[in-house]
C-alpha positions as a printed Julia matrix, in Angstrom:
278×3 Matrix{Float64}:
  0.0    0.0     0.0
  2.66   2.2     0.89
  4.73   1.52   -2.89
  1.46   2.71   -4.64
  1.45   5.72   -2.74
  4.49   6.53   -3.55
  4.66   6.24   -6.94
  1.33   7.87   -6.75
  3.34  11.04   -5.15
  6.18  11.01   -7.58
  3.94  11.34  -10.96
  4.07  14.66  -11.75
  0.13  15.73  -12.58
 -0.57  16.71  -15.76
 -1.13  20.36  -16.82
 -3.67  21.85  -18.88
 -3.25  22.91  -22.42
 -4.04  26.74  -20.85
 -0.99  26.94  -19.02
  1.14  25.0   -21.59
  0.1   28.04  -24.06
  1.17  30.49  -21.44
  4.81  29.2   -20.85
  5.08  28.87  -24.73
  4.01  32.83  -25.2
  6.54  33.24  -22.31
  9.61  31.9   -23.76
  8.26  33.86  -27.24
  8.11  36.83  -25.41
 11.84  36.48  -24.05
 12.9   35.16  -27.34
 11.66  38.62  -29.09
 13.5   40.52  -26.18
 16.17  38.98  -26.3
 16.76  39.21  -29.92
 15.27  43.56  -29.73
 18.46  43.95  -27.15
 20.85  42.15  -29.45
 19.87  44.06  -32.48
 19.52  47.46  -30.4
 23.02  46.73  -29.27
 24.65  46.15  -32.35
 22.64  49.39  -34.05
 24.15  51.51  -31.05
 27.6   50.12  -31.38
 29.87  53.34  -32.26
 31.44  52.94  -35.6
 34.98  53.84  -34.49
 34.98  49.87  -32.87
 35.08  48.93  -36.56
 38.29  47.73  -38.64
 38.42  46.81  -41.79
 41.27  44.14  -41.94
 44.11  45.8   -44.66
 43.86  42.35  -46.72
 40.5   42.65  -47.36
 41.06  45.49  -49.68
 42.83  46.11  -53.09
 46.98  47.0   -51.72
 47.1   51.14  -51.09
 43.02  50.87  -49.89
 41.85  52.07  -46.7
 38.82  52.37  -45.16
 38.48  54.45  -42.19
 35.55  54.53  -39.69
 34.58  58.53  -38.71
 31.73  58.96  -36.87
 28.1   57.43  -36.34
 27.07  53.65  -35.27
 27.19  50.37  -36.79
 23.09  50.78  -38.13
 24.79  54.12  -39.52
 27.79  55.52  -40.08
 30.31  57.84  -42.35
 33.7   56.49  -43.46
 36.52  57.46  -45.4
 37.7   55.81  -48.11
 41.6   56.5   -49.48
 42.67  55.73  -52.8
 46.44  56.12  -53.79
 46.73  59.56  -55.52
 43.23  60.93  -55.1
 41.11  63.35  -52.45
 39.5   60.71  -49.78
 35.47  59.39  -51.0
 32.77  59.8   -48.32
 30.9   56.46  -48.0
 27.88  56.18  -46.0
 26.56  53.1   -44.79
 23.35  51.93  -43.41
 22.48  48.72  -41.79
 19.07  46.64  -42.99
 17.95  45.65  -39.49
 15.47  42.8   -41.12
 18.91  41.01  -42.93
 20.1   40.05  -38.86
 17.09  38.04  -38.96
 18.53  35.64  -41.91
 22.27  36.02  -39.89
 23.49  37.9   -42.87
 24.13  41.57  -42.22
 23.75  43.85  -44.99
 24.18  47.45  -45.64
 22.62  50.34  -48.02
 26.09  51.59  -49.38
 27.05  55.59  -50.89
 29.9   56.32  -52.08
 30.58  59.86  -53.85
 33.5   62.08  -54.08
 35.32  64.04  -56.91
 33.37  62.44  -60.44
 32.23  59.4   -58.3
 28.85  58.48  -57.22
 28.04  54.74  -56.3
 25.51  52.86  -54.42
 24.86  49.34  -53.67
 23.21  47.02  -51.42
 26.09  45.28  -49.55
 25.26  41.89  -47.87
 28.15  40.19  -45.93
 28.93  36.7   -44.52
 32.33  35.01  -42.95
 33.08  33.78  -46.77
 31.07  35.91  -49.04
 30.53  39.37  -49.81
 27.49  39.95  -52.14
 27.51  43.16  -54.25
 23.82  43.75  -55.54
 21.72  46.78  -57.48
 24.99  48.54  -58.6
 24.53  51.84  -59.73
 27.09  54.6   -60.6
 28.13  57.22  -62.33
 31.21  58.46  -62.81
 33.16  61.48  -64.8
 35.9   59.54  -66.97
 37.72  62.44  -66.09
 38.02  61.89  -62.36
 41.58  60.93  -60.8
 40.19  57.65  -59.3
 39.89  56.52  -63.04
 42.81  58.19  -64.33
 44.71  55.34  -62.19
 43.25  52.44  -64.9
 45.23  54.02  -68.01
 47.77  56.61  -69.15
 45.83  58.12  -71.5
 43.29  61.03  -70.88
 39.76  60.01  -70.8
 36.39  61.72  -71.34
 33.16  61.72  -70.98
 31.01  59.57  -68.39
 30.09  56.41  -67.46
 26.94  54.61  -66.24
 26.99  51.27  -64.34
 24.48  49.14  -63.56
 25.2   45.29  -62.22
 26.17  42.87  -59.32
 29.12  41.14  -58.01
 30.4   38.07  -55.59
 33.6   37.94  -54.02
 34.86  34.73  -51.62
 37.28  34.87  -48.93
 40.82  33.55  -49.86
 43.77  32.96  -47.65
 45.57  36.46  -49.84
 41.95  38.37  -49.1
 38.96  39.06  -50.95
 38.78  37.46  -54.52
 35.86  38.47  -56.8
 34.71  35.01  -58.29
 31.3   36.28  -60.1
 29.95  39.38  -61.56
 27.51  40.24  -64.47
 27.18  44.14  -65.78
 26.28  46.9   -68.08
 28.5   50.49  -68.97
 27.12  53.17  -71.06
 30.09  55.66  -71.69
 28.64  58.82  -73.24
 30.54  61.24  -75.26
 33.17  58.75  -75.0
 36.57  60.57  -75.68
 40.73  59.5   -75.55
 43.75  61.42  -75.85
 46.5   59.83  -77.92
 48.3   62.09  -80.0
 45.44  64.18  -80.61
 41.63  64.13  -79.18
 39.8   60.96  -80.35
 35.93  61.8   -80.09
 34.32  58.07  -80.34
 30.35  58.99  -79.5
 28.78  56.5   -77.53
 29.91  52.76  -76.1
 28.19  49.8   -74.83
 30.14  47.77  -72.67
 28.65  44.08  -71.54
 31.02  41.87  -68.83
 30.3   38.72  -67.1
 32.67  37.08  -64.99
 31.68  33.18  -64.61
 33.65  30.22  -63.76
 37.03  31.87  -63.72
 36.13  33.8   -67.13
 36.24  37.28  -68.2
 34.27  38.5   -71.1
 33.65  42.22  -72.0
 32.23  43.52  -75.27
 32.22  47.07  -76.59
 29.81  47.97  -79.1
 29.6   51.58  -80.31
 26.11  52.89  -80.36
 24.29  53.77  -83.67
 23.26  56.91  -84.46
 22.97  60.08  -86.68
 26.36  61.5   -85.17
 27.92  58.24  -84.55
 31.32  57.79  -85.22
 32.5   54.33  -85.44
 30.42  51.01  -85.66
 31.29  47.26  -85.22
 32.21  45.44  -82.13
 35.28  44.3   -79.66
 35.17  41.11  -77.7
 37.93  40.58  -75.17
 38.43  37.36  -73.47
 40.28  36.35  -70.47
 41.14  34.23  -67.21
 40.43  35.41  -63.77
 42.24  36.61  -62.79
 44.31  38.28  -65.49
 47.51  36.93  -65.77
 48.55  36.77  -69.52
 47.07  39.6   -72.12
 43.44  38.75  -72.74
 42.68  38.01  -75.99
 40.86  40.87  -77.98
 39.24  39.94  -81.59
 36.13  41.81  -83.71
 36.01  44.8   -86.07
 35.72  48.63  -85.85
 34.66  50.24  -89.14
 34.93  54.34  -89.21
 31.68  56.21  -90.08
 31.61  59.6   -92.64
 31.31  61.1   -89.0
 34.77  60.13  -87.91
 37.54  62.78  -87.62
 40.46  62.26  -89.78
 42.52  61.79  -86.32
 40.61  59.0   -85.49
 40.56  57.36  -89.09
 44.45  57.58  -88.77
 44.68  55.75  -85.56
 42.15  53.11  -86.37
 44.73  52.29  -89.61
 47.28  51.41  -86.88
 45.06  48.47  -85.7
 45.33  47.33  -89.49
 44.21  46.95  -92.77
 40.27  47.6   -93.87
 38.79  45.21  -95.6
 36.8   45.87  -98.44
 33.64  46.99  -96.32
 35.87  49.51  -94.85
 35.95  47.45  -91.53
 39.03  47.07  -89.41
 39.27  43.6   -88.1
 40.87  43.26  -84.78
 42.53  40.1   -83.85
 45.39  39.57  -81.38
 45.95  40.17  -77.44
 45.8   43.0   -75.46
 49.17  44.84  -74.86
 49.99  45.92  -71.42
 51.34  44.36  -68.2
 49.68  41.56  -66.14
């Protein structure tokens, strides 16, 4: 008698399906204030406890912290030879949700203005809804060549770089270029109207196009393809035709004769590798 009222004693009684609801709200509730602290925490953070490691940007890059938090802050950024950009940056409080933090980007400074939606993991850094315009003319793009450039160009596109044991390595991207009044200094002016550029980089392969765009004024028509590796290490391999319209200045007509002979539409065909160092 005295066994079954023990074990009579040591089963817990069961609880009703009201109070079962209760402790599950509960734990919800502490669950959603636990996560509001975190994410008010890291919003409040001051900016200035950020570092951006030096091998995670291109060698002579820095990115410098100034003032605000890390939901929203103001950075410089300092490229070899040219006045420091102002980047803003503001955090998308849903994206700590999905444990992937990412950040409304602005970038502008002299002939530079950029924005993108930044997301970021421990391997990845996902570059999406490019947009910018820049002045051809600017000194952060008078780094890419020797010869003086003009006009402006329009970007639209995204990009994926992975985490390597050297730093960030950009392993995908897929993009458009408009450069208006497109114009290069040689040994005289070269006005070449409008270019289309199309690149995709896609299993470790580089391929940009350049087709001038038609019109009244135009001044050149055909197409360049150039192909390549990534990343670059030999001259890329260039191939197509450019063909000099009754708009073209004689300047122009003479330089285009140094890629070699027309053909008997007039067309230059273009076949060989790009010159330079890599």
């Amino acid at each position: 008698m005295s066994l079954l009222r023990r074990g009579a004693r040591g089963k817990s009684p069961a609880q009703p399906p009201e109070a079962l609801s209760a402790r599950r709200w509960v734990w919800l509730g502490v669950l959603v204030l636990v996560v509001s602290f975190l994410a008010a925490l890291i919003a409040t953070a001051p900016l200035t406890l950020l570092r951006v490691p030096a091998q995670a940007l291109p060698a002579g890059v820095q990115l410098t912290p100034l003032t605000g938090t890390f939901w929203r802050g103001q950075w410089a950024l300092s490229v070899p030879q040219t006045a420091p950009l102002r980047v803003t940056t503001q955090l998308q409080l849903r994206s700590l949700l999905w444990l992937t933090p990412t950040w409304r980007v602005h970038i502008q400074g002299a002939g530079v203005d950029l924005s993108a939606r930044v997301a970021a993991t421990r391997q990845h850094i996902q570059l999406a809804e490019l947009q910018a315009q820049l002045s051809m003319a600017s000194p952060l793009l008078k780094l890419l060549t020797a010869w003086p450039l003009g006009g402006t160009l329009q970007v639209q596109g995204d990009a994926r770089l992975h985490r390597a044991p050297t730093g960030w390595v950009l392993t995908a991207a897929a993009g458009t270029a408009l450069w208006q009044n497109a114009q290069m200094t040689t040994t005289a002016p070269l006005l070449l109207g409008d270019i289309q550029a199309v690149a995709r980089l896609d299993a470790a392969k580089l391929t940009l196009t350049l087709t001038p765009q038609a019109s009244a004024t135009a001044p050149l028509s055909g197409a360049l393809t150039l192909t390549s590796g990534w990343p670059i290490a030999t001259a890329p391999a260039i191939r197509g035709s450019l063909k000099p319209t009754a708009q073209a200045s004689p300047a122009l007509a003479q330089q285009l004769g140094l890629l070699g002979r027309p053909d008997a539409s007039g067309a230059i065909v273009v076949q060989g590798v790009l010159p330079g160092r890599y």
